[in-house]
py3Dmol code that shows the C-alpha trace and the ligand (Angstrom):
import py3Dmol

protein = """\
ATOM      1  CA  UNK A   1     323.557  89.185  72.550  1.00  0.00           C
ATOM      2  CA  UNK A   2     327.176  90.286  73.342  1.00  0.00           C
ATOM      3  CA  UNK A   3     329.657  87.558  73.094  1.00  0.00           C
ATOM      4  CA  UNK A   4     331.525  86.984  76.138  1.00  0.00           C
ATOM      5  CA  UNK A   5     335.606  88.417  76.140  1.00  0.00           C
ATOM      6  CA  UNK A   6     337.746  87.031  78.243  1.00  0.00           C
ATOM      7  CA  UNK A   7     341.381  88.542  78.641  1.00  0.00           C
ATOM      8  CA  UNK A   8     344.629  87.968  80.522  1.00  0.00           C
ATOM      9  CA  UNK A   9     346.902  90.069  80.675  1.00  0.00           C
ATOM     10  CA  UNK A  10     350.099  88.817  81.454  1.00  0.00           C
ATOM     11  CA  UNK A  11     351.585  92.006  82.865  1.00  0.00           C
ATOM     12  CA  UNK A  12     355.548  91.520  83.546  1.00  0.00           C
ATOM     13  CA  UNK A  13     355.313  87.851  83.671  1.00  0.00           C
ATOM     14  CA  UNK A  14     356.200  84.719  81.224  1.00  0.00           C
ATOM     15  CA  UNK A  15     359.488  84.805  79.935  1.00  0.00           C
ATOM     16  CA  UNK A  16     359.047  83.355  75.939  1.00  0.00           C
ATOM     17  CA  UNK A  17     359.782  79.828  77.308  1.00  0.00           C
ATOM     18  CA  UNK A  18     358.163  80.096  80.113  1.00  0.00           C
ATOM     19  CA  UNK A  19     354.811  81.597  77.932  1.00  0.00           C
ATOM     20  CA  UNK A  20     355.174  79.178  75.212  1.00  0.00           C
ATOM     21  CA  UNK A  21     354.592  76.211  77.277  1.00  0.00           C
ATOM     22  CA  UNK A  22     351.582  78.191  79.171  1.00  0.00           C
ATOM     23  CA  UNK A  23     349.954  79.093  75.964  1.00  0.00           C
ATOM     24  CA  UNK A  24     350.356  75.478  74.499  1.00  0.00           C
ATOM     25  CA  UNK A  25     348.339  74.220  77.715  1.00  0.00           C
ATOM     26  CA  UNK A  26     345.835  76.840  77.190  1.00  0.00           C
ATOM     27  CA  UNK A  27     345.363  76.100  73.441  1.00  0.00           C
ATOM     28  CA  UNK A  28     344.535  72.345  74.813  1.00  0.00           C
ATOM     29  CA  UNK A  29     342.148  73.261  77.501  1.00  0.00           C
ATOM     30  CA  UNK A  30     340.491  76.097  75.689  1.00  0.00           C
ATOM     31  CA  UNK A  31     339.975  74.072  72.647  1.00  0.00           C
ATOM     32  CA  UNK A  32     336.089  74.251  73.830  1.00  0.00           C
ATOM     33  CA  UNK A  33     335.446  77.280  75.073  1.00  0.00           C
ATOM     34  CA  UNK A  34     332.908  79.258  74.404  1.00  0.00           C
ATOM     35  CA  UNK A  35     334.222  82.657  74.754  1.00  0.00           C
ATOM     36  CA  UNK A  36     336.306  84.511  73.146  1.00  0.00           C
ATOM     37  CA  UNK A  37     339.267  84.039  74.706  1.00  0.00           C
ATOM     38  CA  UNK A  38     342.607  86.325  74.292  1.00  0.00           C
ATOM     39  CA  UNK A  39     346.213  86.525  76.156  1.00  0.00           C
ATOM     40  CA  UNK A  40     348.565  90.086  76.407  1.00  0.00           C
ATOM     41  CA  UNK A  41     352.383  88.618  76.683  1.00  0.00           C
ATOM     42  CA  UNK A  42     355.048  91.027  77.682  1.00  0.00           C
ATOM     43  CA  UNK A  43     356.402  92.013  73.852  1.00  0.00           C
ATOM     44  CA  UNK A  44     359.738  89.638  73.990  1.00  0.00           C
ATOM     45  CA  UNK A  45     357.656  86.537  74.851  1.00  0.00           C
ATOM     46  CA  UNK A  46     354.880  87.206  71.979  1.00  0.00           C
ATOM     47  CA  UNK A  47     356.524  85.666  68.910  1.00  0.00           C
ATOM     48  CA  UNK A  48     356.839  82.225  71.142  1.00  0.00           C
ATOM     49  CA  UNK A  49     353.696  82.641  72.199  1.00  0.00           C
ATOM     50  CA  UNK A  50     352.215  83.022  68.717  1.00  0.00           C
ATOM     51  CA  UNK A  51     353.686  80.214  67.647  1.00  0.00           C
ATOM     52  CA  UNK A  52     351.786  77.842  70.250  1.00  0.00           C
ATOM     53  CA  UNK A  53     348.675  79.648  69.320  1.00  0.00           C
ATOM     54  CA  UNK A  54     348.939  78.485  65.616  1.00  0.00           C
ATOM     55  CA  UNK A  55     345.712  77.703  64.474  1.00  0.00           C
ATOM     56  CA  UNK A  56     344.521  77.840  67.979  1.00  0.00           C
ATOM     57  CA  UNK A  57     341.057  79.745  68.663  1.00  0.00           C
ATOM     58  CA  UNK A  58     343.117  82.196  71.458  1.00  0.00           C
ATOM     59  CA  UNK A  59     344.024  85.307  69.978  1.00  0.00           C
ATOM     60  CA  UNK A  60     347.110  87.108  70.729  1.00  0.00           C
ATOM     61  CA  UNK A  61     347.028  90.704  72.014  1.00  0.00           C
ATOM     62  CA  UNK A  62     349.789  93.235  73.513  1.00  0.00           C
ATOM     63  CA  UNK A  63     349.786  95.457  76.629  1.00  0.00           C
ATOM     64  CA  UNK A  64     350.875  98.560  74.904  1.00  0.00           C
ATOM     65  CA  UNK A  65     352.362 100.318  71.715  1.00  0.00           C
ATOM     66  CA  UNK A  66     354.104 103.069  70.953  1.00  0.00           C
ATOM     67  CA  UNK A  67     352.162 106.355  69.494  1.00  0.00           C
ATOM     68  CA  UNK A  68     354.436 106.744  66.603  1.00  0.00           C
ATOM     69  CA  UNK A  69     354.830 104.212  63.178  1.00  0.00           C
ATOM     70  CA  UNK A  70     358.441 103.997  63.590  1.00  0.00           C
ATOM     71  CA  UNK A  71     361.608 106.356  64.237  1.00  0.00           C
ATOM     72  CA  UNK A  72     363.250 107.823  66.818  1.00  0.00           C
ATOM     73  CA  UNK A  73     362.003 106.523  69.668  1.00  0.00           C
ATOM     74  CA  UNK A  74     363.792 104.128  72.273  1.00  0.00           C
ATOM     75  CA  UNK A  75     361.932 101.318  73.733  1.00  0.00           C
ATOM     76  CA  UNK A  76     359.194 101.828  72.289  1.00  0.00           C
ATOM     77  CA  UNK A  77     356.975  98.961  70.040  1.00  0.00           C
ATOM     78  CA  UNK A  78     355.053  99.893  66.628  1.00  0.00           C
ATOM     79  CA  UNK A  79     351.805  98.458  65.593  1.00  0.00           C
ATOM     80  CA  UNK A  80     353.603  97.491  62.046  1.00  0.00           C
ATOM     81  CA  UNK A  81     356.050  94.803  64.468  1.00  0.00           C
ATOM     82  CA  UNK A  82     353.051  93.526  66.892  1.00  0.00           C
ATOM     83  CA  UNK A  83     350.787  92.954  63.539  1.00  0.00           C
ATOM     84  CA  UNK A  84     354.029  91.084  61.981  1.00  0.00           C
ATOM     85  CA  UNK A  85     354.187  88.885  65.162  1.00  0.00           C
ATOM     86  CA  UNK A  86     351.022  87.855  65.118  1.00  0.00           C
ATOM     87  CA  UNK A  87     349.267  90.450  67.231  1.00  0.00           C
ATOM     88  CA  UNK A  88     345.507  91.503  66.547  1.00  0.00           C
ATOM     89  CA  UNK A  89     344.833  93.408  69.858  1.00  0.00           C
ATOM     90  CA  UNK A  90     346.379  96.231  71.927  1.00  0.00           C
ATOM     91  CA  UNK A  91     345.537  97.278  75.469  1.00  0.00           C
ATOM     92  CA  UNK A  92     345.957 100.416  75.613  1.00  0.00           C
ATOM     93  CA  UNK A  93     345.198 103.294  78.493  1.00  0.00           C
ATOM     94  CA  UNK A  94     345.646 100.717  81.376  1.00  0.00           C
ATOM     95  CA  UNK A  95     346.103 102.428  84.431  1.00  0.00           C
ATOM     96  CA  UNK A  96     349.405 101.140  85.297  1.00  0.00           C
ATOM     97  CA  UNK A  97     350.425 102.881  81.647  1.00  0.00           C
ATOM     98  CA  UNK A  98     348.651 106.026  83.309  1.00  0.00           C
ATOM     99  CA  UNK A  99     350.297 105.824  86.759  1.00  0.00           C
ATOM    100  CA  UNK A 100     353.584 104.612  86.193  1.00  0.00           C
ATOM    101  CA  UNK A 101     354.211 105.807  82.605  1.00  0.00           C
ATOM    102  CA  UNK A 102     352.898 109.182  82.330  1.00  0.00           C
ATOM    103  CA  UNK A 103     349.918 108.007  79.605  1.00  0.00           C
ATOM    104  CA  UNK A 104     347.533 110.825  79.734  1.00  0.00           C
ATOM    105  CA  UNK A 105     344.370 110.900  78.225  1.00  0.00           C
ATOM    106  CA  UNK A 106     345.496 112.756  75.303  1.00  0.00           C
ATOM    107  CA  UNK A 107     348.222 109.875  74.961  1.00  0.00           C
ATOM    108  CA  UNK A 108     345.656 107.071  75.309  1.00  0.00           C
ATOM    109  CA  UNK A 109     343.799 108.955  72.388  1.00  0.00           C
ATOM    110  CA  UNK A 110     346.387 109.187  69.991  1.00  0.00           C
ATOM    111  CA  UNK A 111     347.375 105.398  70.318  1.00  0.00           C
ATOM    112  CA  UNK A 112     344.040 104.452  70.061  1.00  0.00           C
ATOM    113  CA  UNK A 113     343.593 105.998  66.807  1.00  0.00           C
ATOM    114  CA  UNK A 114     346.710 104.812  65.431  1.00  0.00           C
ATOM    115  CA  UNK A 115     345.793 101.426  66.639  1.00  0.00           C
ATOM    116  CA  UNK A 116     342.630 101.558  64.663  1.00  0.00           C
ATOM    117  CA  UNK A 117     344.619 102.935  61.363  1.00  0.00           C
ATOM    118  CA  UNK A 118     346.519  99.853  62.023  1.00  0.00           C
ATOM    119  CA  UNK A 119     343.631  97.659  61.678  1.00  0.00           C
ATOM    120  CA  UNK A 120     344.991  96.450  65.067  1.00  0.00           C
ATOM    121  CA  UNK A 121     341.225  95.747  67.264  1.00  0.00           C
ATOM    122  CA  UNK A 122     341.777  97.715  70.545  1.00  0.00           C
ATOM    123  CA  UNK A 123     341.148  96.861  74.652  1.00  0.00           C
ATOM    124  CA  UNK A 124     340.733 100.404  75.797  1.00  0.00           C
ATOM    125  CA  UNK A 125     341.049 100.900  79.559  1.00  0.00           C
ATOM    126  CA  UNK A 126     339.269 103.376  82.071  1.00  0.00           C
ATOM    127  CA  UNK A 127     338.509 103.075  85.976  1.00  0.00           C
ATOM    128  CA  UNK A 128     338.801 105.217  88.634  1.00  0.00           C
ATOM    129  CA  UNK A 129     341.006 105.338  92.031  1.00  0.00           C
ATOM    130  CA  UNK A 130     339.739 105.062  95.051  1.00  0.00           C
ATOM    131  CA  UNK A 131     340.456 108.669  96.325  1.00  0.00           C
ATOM    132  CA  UNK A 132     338.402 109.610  93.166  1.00  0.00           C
ATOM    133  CA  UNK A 133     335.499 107.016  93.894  1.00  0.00           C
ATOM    134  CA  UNK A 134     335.257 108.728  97.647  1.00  0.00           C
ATOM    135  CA  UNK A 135     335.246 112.198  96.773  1.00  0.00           C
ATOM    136  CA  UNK A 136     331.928 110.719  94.855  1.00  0.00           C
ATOM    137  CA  UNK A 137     333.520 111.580  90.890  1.00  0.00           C
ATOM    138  CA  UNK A 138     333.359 108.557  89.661  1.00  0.00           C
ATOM    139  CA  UNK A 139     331.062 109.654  86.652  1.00  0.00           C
ATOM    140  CA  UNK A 140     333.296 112.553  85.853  1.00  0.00           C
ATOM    141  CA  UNK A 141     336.477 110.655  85.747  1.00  0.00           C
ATOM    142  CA  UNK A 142     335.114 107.845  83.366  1.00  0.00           C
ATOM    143  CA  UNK A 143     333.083 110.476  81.045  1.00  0.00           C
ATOM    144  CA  UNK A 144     336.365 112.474  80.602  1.00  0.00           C
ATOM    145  CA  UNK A 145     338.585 109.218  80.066  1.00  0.00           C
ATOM    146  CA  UNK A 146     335.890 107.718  77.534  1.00  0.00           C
ATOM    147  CA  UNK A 147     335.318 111.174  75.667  1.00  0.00           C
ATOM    148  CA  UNK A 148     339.243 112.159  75.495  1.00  0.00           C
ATOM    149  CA  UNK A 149     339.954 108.692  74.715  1.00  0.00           C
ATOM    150  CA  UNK A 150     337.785 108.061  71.911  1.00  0.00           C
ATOM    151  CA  UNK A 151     337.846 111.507  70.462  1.00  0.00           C
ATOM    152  CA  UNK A 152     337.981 110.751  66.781  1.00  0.00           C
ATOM    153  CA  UNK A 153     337.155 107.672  66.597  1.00  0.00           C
ATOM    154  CA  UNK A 154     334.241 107.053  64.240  1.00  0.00           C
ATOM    155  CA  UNK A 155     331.330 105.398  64.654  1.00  0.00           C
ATOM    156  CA  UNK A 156     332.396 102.480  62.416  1.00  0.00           C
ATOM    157  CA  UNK A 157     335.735 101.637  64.161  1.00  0.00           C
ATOM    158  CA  UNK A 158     333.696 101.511  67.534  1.00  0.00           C
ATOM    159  CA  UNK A 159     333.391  97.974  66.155  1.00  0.00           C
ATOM    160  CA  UNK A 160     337.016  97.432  66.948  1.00  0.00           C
ATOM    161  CA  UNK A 161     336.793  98.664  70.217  1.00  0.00           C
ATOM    162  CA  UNK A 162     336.462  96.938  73.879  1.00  0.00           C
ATOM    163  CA  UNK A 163     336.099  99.264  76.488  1.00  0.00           C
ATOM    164  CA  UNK A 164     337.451  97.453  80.402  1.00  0.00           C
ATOM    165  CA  UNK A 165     336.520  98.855  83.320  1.00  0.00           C
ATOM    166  CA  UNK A 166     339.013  98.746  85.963  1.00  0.00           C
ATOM    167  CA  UNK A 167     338.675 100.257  89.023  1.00  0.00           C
ATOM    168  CA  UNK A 168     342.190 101.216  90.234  1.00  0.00           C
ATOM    169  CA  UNK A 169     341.513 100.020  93.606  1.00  0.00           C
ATOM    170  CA  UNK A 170     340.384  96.367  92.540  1.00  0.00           C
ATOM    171  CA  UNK A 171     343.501  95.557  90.318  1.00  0.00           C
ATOM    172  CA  UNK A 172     345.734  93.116  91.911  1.00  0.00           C
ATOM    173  CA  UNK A 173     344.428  93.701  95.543  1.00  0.00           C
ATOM    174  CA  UNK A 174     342.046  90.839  95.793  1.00  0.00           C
ATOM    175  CA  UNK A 175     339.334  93.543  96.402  1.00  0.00           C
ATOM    176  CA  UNK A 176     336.568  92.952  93.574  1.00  0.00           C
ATOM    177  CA  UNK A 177     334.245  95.628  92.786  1.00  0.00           C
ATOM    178  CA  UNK A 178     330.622  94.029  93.364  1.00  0.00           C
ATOM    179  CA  UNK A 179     328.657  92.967  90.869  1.00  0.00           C
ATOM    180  CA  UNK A 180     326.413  95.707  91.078  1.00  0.00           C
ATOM    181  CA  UNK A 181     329.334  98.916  91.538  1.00  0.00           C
ATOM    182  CA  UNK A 182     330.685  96.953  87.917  1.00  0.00           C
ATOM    183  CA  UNK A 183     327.225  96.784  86.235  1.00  0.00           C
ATOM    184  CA  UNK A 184     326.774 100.542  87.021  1.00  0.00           C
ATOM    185  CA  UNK A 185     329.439 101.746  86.042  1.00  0.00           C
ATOM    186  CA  UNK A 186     329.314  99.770  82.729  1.00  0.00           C
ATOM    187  CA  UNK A 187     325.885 101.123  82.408  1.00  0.00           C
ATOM    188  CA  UNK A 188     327.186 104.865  82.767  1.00  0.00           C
ATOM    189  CA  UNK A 189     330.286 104.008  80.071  1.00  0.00           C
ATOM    190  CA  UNK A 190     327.495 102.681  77.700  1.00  0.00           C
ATOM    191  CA  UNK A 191     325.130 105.436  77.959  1.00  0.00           C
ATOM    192  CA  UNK A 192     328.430 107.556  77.563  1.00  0.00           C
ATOM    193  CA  UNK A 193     328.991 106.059  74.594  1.00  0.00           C
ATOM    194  CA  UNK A 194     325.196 106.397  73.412  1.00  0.00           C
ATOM    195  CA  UNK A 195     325.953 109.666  73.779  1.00  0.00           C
ATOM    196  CA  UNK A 196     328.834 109.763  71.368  1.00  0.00           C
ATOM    197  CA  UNK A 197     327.909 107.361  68.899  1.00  0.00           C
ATOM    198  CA  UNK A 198     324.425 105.831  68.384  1.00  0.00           C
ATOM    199  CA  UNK A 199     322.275 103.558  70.408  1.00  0.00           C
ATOM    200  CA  UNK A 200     323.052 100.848  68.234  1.00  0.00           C
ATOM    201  CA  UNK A 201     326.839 101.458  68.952  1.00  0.00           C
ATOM    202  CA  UNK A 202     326.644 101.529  72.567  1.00  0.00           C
ATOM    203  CA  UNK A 203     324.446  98.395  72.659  1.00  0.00           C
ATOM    204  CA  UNK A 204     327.179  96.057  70.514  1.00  0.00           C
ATOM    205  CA  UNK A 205     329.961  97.651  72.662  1.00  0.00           C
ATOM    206  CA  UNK A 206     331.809  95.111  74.694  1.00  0.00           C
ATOM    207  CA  UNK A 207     332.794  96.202  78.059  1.00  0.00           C
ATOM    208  CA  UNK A 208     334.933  93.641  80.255  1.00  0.00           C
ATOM    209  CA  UNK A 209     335.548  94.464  84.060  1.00  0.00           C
ATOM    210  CA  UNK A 210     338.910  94.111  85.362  1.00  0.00           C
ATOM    211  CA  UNK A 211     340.210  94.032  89.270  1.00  0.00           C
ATOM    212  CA  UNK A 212     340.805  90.849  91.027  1.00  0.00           C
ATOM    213  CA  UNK A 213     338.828  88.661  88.642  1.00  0.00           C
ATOM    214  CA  UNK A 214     339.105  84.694  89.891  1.00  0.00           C
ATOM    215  CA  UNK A 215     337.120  81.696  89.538  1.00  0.00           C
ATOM    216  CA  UNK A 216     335.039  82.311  92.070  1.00  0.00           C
ATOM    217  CA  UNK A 217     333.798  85.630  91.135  1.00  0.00           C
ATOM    218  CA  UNK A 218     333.749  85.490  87.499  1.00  0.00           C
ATOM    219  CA  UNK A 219     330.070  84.066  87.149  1.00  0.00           C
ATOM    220  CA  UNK A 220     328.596  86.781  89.361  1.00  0.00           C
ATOM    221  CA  UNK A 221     330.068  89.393  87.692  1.00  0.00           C
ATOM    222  CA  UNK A 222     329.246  87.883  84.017  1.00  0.00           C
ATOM    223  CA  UNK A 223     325.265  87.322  85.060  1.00  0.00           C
ATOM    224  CA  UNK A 224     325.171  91.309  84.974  1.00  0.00           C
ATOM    225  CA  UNK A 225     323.474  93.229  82.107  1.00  0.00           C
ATOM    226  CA  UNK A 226     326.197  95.201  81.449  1.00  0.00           C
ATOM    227  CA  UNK A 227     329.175  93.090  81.920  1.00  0.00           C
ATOM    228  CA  UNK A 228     330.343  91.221  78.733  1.00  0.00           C
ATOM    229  CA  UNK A 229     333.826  89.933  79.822  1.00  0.00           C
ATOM    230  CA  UNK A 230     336.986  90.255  82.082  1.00  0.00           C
ATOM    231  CA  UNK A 231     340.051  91.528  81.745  1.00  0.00           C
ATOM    232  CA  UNK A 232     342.444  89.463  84.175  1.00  0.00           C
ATOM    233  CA  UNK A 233     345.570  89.954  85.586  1.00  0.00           C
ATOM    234  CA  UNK A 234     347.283  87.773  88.287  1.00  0.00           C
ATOM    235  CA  UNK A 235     344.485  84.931  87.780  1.00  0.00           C
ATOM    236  CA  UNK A 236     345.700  85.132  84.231  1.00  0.00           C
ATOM    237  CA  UNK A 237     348.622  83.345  84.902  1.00  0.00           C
ATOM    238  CA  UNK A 238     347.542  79.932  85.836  1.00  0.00           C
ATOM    239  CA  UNK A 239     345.873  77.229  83.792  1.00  0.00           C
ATOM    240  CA  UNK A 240     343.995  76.216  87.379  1.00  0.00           C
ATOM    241  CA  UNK A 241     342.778  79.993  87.253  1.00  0.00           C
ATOM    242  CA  UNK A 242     342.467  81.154  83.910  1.00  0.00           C
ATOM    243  CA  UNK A 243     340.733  78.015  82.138  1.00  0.00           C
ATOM    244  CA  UNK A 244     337.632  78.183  84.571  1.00  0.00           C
ATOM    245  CA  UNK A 245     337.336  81.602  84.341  1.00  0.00           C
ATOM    246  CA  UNK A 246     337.050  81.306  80.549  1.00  0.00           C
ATOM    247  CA  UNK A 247     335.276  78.434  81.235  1.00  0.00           C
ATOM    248  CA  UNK A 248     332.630  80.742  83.106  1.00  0.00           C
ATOM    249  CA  UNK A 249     329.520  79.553  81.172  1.00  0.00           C
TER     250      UNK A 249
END
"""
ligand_1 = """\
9
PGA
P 344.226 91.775 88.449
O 344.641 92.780 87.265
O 343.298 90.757 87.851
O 345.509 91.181 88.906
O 343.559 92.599 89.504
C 343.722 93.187 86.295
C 344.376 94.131 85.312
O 345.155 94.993 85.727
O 344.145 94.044 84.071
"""
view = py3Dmol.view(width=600, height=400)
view.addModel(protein, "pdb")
view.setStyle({"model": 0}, {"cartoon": {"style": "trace"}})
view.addModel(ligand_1, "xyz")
view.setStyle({"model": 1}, {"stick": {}})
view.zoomTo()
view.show()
């Protein structure tokens, strides 16, 4: 059996005041829960944020890092700070990165393996657009962003990994993929991954759909094979949202 992730990612929202008062409710509500159960802060409000998870069973991820240890580079967030913070999982590849930011695949790759060299446990994020799901290349576009993404990554630090699927056209649109489009196209990323690694690898690997997750639709999606968790966005935000969708089971 494949424990159950649930994720929020905060996105641009939560100022460390703000986030420190969320996670404290969440700590309280989630005290129970059965799943594993994480939160993505924007990097200024993780340190407050870490500090209302203390000893709390929520861990603390981030929604990006740089691809370099340290130097030169403006703006940009190394592993070495996020572990010091508290951090113990990065999202990486999300498709807001890839849109708005330029992340290619090759990109994705290389902070993926730094990640793992890190010992930082990674959320690494695929899904197609909607243009790409109509011209019928869905399968293409998630084999190339799973093989480029996880090229040199071993079969051992697969472990570490969490593959989301996020269809582009689900995230923050209130449009949910079905149950059935999610479980297939986890079923395709798994068998993808079969094909890299080892039965045995692809069978442990986690694989959380993301796109308009909410309370309402988080139980339908879960009861599928191939679906293991969520990765949520807006319905992150709230604890009326986010506790019963952790809540799921
Ligand atoms: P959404 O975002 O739940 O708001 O659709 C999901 C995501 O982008 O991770």
């Amino acid at each position: 059996m494949r424990e159950a992730f649930i994720a929020g990612n905060w996105k641009m929202n939560m100022t460390p005041a703000k986030g420190a008062e969320f996670a404290t409710a969440l700590v309280k509500e989630l005290a129970d829960c059965k799943s594993k159960v994480l939160v993505a802060p924007p990097f200024v409000t993780i340190p407050a944020v870490s500090q209302a998870l203390k000893g709390s069973n929520i861990l603390l991820g981030a929604q990006n890092m740089a691809d370099h240890l340290s130097g030169a580079f403006t703006g940009e967030v190394s592993a070495e700070m996020l572990k010091e913070v508290g951090v113990s999982v990065v999202i990486l590849g999300h498709s807001e990165r890839r849109a708005l930011y330029g992340e290619t695949d090759a990109i994705v790759n290389a902070k993926i393996r730094l990640a793992l060299s890190q010992d930082l446990d990674v959320i690494f994020c695929v899904g197609e657009t909607l243009a790409e799901r109509e011209a019928g290349i869905l399968k293409d576009i998630l084999y190339r962003q799973v093989t480029e993404g996880l090229k040199g990554v071993d079969a051992l630090q697969m472990s570490r990994i969490t593959v989301a699927y996020e269809p582009v056209w689900a995230i923050g649109t209130g449009k949910t993929a079905t149950p059935d489009d999610a479980n297939e196209a986890h079923a395709y990323i798994r068998a993808v991954v079969g094909s890299m690694y080892t039965k045995g690898v692809a069978e442990s690997l986690i694989i959380q759909y993301g796109g308009s997750v909410k309370p309402s639709n988080v139980k339908d999606l879960m009861a599928m094979e191939h679906v293991d968790g969520a990765l949520v966005g807006g319905a992150s935000l709230t604890v009326d949202q986010f506790v019963p969708i952790a809540k799921f089971n």
